[in-house]
Residue, then its C-alpha position, 0 to 999 in steps of 0.5 A: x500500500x505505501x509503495x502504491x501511495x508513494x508511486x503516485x505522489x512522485x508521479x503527480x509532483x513530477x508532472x507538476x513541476x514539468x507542467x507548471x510553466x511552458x517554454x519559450x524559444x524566443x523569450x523577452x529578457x526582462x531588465x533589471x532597472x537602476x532601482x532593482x525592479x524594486x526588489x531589495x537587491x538585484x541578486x533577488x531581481x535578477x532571480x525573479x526576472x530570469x526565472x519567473x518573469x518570463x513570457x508564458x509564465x509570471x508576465x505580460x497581460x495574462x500571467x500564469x495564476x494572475x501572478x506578475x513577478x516583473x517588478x515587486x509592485x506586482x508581486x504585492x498587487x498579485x499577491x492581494x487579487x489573485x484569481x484563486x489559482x485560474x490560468 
């Protein structure tokens, strides 16, 4: 029983983790600004800029779960009016 119960959570967290966000070949390089995006230190910008501020997840006009993680306004702005998990 645990084997079949382990089996299952490993396969559900493998794919969610490999279909939590799509690829893109031609993504937009978000720049961090003079300001850090507004970030506390460009290290955390450039995290946020390069791994999840990018097209097809956490930016643009429609990001992944209402969530946009471009600058730290939006990250405030998506954390309080989220759309309750929606794509």
């Amino acid at each position: 029983m645990k084997i079949i119960f382990y089996s299952l959570l490993i396969t559900s967290v493998s794919l969610l983790i490999f279909s939590s966000c799509t690829k893109n070949d031609n993504p937009i390089i978000i720049v961090v600004d003079e300001n850090n995006n507004g970030f506390e230190t460009k290290k955390v910008a450039e995290i946020f800029a390069i791994n999840c501020a990018t097209s097809g997840c956490h930016t643009g006009s429609s990001p992944s779960s209402g969530l946009a993680l471009k600058t730290y306004s939006e990250v405030l702005q998506g954390s309080s009016n989220r759309s309750g998990g929606t794509v």
